[in-house]
PASEKE-988036 format. One record per residue (C-alpha): residue number from 1; residue in three letters; x, y, z. Coordinates in Angstrom, 3 decimals, decimal comma. Layout:
PASEKE-988036
@k NUM | r ALA | px X | py Y | pz Z
...
***
This chain:
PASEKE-988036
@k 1 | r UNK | px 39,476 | py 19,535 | pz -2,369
@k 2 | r UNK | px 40,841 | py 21,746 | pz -5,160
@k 3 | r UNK | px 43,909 | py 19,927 | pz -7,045
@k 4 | r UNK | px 46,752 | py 21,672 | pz -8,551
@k 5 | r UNK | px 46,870 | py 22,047 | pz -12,177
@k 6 | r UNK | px 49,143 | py 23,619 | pz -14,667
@k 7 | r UNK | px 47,398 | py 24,487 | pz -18,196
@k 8 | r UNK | px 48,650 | py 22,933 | pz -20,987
@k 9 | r UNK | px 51,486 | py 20,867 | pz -18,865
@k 10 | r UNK | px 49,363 | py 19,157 | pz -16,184
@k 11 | r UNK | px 46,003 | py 18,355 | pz -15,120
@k 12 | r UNK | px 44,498 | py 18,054 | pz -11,678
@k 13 | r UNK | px 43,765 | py 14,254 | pz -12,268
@k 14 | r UNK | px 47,339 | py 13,693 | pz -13,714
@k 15 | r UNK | px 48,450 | py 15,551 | pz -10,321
@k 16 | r UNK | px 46,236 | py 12,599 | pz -8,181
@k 17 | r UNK | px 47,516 | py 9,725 | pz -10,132
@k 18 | r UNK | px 51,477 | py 10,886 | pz -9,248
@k 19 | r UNK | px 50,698 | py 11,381 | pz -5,951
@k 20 | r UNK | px 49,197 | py 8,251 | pz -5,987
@k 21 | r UNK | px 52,540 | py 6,805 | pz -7,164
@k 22 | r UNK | px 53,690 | py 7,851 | pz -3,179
@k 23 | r UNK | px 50,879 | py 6,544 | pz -1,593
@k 24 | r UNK | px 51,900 | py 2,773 | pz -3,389
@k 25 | r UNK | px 55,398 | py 3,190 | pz -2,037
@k 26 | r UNK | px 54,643 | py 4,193 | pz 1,343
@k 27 | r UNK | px 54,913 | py 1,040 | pz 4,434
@k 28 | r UNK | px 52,580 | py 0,415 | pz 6,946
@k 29 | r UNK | px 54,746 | py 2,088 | pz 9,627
@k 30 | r UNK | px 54,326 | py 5,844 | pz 7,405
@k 31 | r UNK | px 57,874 | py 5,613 | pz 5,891
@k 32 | r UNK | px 57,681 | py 6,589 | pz 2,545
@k 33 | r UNK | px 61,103 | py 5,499 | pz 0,713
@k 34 | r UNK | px 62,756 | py 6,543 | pz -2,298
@k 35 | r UNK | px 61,534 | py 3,198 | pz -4,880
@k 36 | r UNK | px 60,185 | py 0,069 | pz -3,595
@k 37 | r UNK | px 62,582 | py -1,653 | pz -1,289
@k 38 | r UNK | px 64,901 | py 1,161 | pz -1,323
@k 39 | r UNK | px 66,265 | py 3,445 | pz 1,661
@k 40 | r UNK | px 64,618 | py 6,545 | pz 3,247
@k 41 | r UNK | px 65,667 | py 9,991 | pz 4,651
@k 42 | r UNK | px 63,920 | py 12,543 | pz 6,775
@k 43 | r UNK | px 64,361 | py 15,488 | pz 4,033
@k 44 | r UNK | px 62,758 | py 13,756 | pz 1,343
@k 45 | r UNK | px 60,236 | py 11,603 | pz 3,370
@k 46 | r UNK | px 58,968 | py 15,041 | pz 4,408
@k 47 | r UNK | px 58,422 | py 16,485 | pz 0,739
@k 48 | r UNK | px 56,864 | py 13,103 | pz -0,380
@k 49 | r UNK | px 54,617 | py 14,056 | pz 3,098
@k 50 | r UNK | px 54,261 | py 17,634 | pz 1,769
@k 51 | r UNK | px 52,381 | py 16,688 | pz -1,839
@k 52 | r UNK | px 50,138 | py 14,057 | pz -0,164
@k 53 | r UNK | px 48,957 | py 16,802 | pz 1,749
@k 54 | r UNK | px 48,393 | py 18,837 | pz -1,206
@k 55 | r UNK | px 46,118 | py 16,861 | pz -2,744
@k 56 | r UNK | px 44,039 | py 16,172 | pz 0,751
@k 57 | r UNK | px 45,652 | py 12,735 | pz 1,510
@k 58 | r UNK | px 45,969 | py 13,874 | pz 4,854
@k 59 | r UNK | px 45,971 | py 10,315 | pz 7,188
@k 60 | r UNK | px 48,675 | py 9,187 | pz 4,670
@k 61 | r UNK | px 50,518 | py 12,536 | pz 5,160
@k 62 | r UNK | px 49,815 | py 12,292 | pz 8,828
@k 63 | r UNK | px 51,363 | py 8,631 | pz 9,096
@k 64 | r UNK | px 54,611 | py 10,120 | pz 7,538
@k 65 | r UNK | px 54,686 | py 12,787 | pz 9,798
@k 66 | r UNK | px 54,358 | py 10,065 | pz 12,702
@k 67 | r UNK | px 56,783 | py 7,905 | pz 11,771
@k 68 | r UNK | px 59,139 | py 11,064 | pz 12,128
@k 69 | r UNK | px 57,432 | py 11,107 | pz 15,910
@k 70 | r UNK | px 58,544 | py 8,072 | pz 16,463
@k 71 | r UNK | px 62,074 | py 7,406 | pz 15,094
@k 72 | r UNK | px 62,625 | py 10,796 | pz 16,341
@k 73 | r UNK | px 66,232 | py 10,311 | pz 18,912
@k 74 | r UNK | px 66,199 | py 11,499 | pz 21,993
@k 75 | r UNK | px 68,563 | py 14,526 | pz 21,069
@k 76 | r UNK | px 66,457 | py 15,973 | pz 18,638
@k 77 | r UNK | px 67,946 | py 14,238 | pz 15,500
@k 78 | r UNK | px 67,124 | py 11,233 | pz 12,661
@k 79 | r UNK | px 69,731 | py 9,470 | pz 11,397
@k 80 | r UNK | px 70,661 | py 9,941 | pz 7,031
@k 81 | r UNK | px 68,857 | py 6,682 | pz 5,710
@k 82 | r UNK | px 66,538 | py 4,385 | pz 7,199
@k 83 | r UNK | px 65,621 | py 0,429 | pz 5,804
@k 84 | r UNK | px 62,028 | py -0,548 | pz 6,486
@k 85 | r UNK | px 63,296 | py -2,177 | pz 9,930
@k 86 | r UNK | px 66,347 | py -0,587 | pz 10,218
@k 87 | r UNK | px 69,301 | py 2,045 | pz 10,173
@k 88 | r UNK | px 70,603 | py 2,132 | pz 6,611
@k 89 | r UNK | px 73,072 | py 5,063 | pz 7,677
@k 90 | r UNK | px 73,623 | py 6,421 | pz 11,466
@k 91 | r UNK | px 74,853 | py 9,655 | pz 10,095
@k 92 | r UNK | px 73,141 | py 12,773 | pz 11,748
@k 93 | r UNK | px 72,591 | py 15,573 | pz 8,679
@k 94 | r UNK | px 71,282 | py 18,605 | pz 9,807
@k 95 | r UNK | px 70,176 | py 19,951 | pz 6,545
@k 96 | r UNK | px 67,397 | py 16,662 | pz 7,336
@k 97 | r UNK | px 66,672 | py 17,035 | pz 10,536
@k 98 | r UNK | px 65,850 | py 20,952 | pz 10,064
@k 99 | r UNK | px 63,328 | py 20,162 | pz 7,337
@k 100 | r UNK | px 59,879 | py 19,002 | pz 9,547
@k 101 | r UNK | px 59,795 | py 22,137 | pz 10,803
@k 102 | r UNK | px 59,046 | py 22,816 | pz 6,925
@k 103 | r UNK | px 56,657 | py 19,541 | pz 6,583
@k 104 | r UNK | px 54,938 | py 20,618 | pz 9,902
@k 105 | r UNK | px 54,181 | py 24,370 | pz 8,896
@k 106 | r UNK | px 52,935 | py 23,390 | pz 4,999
@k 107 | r UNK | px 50,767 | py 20,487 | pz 6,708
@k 108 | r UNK | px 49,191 | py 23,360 | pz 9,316
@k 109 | r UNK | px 48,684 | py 25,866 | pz 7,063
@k 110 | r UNK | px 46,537 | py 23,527 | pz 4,478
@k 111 | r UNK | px 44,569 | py 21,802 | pz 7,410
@k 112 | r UNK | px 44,694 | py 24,466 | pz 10,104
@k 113 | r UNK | px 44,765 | py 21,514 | pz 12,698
@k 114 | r UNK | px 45,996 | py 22,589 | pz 15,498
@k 115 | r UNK | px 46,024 | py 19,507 | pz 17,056
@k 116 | r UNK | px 48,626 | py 18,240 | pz 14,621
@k 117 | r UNK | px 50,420 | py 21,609 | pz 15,281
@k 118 | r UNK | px 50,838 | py 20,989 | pz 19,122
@k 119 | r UNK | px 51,354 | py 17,222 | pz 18,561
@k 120 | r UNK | px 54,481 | py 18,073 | pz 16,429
@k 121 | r UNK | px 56,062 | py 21,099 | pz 18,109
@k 122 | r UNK | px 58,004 | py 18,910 | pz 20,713
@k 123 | r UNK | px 59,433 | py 17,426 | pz 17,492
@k 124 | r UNK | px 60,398 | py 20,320 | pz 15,673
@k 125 | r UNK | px 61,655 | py 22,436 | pz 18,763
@k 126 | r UNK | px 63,904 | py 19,253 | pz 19,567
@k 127 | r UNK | px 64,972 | py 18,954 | pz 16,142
@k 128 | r UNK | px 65,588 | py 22,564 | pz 15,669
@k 129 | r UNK | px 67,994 | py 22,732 | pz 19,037
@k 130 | r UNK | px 69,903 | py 20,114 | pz 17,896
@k 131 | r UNK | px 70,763 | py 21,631 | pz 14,414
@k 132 | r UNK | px 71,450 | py 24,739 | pz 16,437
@k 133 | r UNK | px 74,310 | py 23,131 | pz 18,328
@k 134 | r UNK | px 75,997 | py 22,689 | pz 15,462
@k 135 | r UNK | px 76,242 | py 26,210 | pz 14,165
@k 136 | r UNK | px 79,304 | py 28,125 | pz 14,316
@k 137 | r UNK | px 79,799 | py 31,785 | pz 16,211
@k 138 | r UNK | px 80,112 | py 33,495 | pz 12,556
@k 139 | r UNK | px 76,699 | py 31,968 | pz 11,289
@k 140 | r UNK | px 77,130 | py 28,598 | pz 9,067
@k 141 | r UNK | px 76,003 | py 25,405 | pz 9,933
@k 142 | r UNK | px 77,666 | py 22,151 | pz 9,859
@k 143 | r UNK | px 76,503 | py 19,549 | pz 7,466
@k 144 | r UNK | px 76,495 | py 16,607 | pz 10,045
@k 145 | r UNK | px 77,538 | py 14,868 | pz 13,429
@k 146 | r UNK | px 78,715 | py 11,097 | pz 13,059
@k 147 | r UNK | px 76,766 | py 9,054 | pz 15,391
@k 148 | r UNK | px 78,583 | py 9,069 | pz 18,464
@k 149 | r UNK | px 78,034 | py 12,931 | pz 17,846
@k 150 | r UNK | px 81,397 | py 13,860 | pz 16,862
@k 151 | r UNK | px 80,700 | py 16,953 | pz 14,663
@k 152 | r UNK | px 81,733 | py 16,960 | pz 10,793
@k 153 | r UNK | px 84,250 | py 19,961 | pz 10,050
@k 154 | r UNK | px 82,622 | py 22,093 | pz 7,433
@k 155 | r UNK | px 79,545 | py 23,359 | pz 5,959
@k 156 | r UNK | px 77,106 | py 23,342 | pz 2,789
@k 157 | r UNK | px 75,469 | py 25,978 | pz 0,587
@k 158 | r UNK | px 72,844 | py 23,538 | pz -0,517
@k 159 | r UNK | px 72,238 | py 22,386 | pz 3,008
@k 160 | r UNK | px 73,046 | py 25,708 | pz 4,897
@k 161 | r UNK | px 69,998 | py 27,632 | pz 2,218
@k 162 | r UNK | px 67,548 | py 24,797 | pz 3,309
@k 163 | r UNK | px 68,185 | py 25,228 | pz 6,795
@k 164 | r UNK | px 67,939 | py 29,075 | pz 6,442
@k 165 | r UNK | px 64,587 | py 28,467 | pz 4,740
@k 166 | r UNK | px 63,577 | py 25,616 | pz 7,688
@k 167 | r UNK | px 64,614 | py 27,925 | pz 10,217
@k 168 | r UNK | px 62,523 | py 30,372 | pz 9,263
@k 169 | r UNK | px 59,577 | py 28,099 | pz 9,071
@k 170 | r UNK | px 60,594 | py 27,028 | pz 12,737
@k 171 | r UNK | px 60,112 | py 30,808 | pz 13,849
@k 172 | r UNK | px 56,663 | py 30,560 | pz 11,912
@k 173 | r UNK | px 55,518 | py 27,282 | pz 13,414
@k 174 | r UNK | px 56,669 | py 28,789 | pz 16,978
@k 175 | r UNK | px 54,699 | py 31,631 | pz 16,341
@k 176 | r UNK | px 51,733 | py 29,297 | pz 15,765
@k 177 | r UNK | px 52,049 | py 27,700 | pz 18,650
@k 178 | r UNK | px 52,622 | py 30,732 | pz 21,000
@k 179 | r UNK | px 56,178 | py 30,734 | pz 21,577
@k 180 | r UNK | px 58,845 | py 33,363 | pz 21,364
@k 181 | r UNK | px 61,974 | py 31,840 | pz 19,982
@k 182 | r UNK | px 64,329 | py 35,047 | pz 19,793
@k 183 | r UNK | px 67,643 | py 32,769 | pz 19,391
@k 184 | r UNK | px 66,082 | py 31,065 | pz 16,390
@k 185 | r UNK | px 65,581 | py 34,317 | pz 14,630
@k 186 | r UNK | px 69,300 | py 35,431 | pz 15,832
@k 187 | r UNK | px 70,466 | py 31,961 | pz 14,082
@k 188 | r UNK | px 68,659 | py 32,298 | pz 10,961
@k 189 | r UNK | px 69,464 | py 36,192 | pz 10,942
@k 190 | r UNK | px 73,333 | py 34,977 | pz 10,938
@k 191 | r UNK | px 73,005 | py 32,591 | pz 8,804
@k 192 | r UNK | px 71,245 | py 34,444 | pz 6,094
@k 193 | r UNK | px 74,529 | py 36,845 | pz 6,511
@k 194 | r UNK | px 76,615 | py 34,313 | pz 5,787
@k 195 | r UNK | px 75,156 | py 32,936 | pz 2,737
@k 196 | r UNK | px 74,794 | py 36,504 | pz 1,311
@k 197 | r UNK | px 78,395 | py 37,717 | pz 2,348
@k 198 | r UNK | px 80,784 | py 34,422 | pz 3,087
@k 199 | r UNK | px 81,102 | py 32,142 | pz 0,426
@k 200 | r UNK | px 84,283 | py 30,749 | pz 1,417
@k 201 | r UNK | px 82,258 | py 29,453 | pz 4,753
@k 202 | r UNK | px 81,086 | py 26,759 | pz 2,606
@k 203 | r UNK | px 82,904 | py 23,609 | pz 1,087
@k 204 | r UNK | px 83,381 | py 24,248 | pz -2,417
@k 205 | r UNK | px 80,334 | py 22,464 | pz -4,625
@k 206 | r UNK | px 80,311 | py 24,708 | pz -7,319
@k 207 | r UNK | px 79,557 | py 22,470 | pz -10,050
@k 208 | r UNK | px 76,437 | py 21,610 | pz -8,447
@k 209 | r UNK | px 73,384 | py 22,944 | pz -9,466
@k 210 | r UNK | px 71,344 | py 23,283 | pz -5,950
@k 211 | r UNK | px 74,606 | py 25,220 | pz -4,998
@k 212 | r UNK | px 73,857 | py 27,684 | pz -7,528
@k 213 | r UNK | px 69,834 | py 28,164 | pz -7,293
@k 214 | r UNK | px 69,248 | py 27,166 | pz -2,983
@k 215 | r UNK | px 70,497 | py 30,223 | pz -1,743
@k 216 | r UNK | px 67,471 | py 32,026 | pz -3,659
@k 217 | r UNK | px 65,183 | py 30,057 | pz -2,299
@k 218 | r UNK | px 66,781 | py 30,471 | pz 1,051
@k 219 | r UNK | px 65,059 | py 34,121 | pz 1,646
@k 220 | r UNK | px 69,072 | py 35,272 | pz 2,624
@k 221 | r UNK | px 69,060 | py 37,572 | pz -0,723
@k 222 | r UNK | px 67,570 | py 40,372 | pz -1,966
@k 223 | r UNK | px 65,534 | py 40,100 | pz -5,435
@k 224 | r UNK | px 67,931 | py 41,338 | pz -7,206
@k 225 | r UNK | px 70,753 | py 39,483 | pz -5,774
@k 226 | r UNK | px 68,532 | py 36,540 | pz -6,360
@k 227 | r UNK | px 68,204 | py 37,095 | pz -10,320
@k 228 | r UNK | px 71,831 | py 37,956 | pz -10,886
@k 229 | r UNK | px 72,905 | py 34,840 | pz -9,335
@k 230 | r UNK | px 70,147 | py 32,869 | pz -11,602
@k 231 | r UNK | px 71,246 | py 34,133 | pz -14,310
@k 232 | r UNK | px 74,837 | py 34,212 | pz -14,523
@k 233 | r UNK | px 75,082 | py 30,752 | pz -14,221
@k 234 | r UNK | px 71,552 | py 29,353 | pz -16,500
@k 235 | r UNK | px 73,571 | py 28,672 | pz -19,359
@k 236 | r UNK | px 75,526 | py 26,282 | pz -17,655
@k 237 | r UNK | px 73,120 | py 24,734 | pz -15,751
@k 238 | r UNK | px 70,250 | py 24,407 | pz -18,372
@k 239 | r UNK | px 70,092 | py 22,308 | pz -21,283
@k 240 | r UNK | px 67,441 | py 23,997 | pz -23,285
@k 241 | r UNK | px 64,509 | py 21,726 | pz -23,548
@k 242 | r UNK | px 65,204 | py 19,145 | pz -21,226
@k 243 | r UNK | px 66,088 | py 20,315 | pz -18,262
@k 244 | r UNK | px 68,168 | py 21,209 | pz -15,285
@k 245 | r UNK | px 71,740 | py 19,287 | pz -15,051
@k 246 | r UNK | px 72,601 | py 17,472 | pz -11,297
@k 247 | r UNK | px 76,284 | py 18,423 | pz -11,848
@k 248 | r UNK | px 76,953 | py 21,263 | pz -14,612
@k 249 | r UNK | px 79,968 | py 19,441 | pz -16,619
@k 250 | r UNK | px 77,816 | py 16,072 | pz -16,859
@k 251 | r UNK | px 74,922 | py 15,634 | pz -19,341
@k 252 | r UNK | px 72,307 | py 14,353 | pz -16,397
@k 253 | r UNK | px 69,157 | py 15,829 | pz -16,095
@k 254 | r UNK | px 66,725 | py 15,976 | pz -13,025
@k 255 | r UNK | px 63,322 | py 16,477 | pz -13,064
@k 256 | r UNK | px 63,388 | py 17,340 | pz -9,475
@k 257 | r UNK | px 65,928 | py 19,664 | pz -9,478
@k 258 | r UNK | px 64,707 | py 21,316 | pz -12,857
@k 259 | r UNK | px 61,319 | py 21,711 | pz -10,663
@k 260 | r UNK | px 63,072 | py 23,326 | pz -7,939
@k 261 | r UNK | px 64,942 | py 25,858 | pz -10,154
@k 262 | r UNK | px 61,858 | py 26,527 | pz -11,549
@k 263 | r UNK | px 60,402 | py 27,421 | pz -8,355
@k 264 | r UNK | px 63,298 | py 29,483 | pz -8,095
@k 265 | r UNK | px 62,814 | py 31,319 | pz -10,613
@k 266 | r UNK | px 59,209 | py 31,577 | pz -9,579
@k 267 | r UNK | px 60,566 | py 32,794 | pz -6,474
@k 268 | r UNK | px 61,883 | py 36,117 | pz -8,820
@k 269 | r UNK | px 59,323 | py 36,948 | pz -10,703
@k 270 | r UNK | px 60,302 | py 34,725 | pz -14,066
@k 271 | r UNK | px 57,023 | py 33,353 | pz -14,688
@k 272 | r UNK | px 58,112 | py 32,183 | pz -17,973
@k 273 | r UNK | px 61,092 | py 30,367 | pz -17,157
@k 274 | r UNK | px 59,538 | py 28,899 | pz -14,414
@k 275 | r UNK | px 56,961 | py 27,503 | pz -16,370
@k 276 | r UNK | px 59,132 | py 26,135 | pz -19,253
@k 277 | r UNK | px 61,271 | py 24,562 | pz -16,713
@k 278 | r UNK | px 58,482 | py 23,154 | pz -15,177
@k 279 | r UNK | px 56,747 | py 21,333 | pz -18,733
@k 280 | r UNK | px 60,404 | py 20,396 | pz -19,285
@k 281 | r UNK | px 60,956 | py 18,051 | pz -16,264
@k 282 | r UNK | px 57,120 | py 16,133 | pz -17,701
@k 283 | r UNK | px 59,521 | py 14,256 | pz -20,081
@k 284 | r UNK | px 60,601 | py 11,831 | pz -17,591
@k 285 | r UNK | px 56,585 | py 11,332 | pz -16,909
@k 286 | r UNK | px 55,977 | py 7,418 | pz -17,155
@k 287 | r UNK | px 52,821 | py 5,588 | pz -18,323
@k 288 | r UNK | px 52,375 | py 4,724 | pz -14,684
@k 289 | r UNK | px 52,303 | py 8,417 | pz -13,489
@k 290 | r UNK | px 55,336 | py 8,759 | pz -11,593
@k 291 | r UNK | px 58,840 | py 9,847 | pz -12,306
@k 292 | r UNK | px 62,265 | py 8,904 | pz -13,746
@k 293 | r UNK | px 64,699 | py 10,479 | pz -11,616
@k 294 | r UNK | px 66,963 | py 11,807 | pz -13,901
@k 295 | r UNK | px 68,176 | py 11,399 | pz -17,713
@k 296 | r UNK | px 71,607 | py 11,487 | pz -19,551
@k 297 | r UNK | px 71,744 | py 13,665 | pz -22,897
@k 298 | r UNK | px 71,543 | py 13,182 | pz -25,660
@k 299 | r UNK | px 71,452 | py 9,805 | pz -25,558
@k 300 | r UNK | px 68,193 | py 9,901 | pz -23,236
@k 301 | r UNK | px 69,131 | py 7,000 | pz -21,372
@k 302 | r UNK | px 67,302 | py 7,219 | pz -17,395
@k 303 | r UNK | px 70,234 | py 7,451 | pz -14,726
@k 304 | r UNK | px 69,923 | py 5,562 | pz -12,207
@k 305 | r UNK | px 68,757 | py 3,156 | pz -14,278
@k 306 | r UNK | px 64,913 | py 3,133 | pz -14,371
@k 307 | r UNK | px 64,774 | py 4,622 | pz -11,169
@k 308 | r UNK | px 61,430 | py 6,044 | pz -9,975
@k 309 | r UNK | px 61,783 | py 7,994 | pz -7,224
@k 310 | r UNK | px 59,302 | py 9,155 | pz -4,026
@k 311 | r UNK | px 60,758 | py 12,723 | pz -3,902
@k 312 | r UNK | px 60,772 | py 13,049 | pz -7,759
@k 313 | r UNK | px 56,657 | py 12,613 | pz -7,670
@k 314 | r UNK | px 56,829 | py 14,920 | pz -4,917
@k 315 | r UNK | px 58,706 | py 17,342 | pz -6,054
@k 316 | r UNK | px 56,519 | py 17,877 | pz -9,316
@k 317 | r UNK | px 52,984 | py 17,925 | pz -7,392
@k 318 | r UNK | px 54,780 | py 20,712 | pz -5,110
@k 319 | r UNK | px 55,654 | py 22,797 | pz -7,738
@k 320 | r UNK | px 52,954 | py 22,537 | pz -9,599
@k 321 | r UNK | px 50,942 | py 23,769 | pz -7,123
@k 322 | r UNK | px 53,528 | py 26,713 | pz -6,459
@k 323 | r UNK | px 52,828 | py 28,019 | pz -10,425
@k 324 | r UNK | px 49,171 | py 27,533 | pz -9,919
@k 325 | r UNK | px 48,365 | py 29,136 | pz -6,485
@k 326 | r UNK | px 45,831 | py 26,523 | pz -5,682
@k 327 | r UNK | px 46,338 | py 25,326 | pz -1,816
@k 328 | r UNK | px 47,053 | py 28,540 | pz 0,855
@k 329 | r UNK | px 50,917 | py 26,765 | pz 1,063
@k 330 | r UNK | px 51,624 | py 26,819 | pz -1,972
@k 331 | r UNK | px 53,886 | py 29,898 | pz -1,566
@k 332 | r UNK | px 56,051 | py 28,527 | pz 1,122
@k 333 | r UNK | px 58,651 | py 26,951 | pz -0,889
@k 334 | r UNK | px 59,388 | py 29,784 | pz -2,836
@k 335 | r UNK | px 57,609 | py 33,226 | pz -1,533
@k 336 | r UNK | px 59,303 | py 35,115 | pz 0,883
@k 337 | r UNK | px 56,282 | py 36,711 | pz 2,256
@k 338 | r UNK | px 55,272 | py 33,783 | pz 3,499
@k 339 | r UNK | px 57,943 | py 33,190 | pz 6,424
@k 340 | r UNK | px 58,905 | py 35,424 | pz 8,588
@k 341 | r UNK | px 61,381 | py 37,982 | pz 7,208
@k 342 | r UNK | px 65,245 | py 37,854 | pz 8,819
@k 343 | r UNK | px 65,795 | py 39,684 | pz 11,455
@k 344 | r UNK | px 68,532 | py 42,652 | pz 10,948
@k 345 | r UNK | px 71,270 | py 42,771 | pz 12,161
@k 346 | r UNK | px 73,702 | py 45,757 | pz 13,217
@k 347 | r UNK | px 76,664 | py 45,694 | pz 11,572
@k 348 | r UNK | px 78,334 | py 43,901 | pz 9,205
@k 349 | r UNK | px 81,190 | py 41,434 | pz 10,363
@k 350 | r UNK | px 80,298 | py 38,817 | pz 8,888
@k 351 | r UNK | px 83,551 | py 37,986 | pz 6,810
@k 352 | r UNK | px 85,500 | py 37,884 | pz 9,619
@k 353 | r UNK | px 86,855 | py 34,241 | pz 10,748
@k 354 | r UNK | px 88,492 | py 31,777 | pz 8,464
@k 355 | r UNK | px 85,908 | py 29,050 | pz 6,556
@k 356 | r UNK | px 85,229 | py 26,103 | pz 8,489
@k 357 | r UNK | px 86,823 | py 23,536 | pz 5,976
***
């Protein structure tokens, strides 16, 4: 199998050995956490799931995938963090539970089994229907339900854009599958209005960078909506050379969210930013091949301390196959032509209704 590779910033073998990096991490029962002996979650375990598929380690992707079968709850949901053998946190975020329908369309569209695709579409229909229930008449989701399903009282950008994007990979996967899902594509339709048209039906994270470069990746905005909103805020978000800050008054660096604002900016045509970004986040590369999570300027001191994480490794192999075209998903993340389009809809009333917090 073909390996992503980005000239002059990464090579196809470097690309193995980091995916390797989740394959050490990753429990006999498929659960892949963040570091060794550290907690998992469904969003991230499905983007560690997403680059071992990339690079053809598909039983080790498909055990991840199957641990989601199985600690699947009978509503639909997965709980915020799991321990190796047991609940870390019963919370019930939707943003998470939206994203195998994500996992389960990259996987498909790599292997073209369809055998995993009918295996999994219980899960993501269930999954889907429960994230569902908790959006609003006007369009926005709710981030969470506690676990006695009491429903948290307001919604995320950062969340709402992923489940915009996850939504319409549901639609896709549906598709797939042969099913017609027209309230999906009337929920993701509504949605996508409200992230283009109702900011104030979010909870105010402004000085957070996913806040300011999800809702591209999304597929609610047009292009050039998309690079306004990039760059009016780059400046503030980007320290030149180093990287994309976590919180834009604090000096911390990501390398996965410098990778996914450089998909972002993939997304809108800035090749070039996109692939500075991208060599940028290779800094926090380690001698073993995987990936600090983040670093604190200038002082370049790692933050947490030392940490390694699951969804860091991922997160580079992803979008280094996004700049180099190399597997037939590696467009997903980023490309809007490969999801279904939103639907339109007549009208515009969308900024009617007071925000949810």
């Amino acid at each position: 199998m073909l390996l992503p590779e980005v000239s002059g910033v990464i090579t196809a073998a470097q690309i193995r050995a980091t995916a390797d990096t989740i394959v050490d991490l990753q429990l006999p029962s498929g659960m892949i956490p963040w570091f060794p002996g550290g907690h998992a979650d469904p969003w991230n375990h499905v983007e560690a799931a997403m680059a071992l598929t990339t690079v053809g380690l598909l039983a080790e992707a498909e055990a991840a995938y199957q641990w989601l079968h199985d600690q699947q709850r009978p509503d639909g949901a997965w709980h915020q963090y799991y321990l190796a053998d047991s609940i870390e946190q019963d919370k019930l975020d939707a943003n998470c539970v939206a994203y195998i329908a994500t996992g389960v369309l990259h996987h498909h569209t790599i292997t073209r089994d369809d055998g995993f695709l009918e295996r999994m579409w219980p899960v993501v229909e269930r999954a889907i229907d429960w994230v569902l229930d908790l959006q609003t008449p006007r369009g926005e989701i709710r981030w969470a339900r506690h676990a006695d399903g009491t429903p948290w009282s307001f919604a995320l950008l950062t969340g709402s854009s992923s489940m915009c994007h996850s939504l319409r990979s549901a639609i896709a996967v549906a598709g797939q599958i042969g099913e017609s899902r027209p309230d999906w594509e009337l929920s993701a339709a509504l949605l996508g209005r409200v992230i283009r048209e109702v900011p104030k039906a979010f909870a105010p994270k402004d000085r957070w960078a996913m806040d300011w470069y999800y809702p591209v990746l999304s597929g609610a905005l047009s292009a050039p909506a998309s690079r306004s909103r990039l760059a009016a805020r780059f400046d503030e978000f980007v320290i030149d050379g180093e990287g994309v800050r976590c919180v834009s008054d604090k000096p911390w660096v990501t390398a996965a969210e410098t990778c996914e604002c450089a998909m972002a900016h993939l997304a809108v045509g800035e090749i070039d930013i996109a692939l500075a970004l991208f060599a940028w986040s290779h800094k926090m590369r380690t001698e073993s091949h995987d990936y600090f999570t983040g670093m604190v300027h200038p002082q370049r001191v790692t933050f947490p301390a030392d940490e390694r994480s699951s969804y860091t490794a991922a997160a580079i192999v992803l979008t280094a196959d996004a700049l180099s075209g190399t597997t037939p998903a590696s467009g997903l993340l980023w490309d809007e032509r490969a999801l279904p389009v939103l639907i339109d809809l007549p009208g515009s009333d969308a900024r009617a209704g007071e925000p949810t917090h």
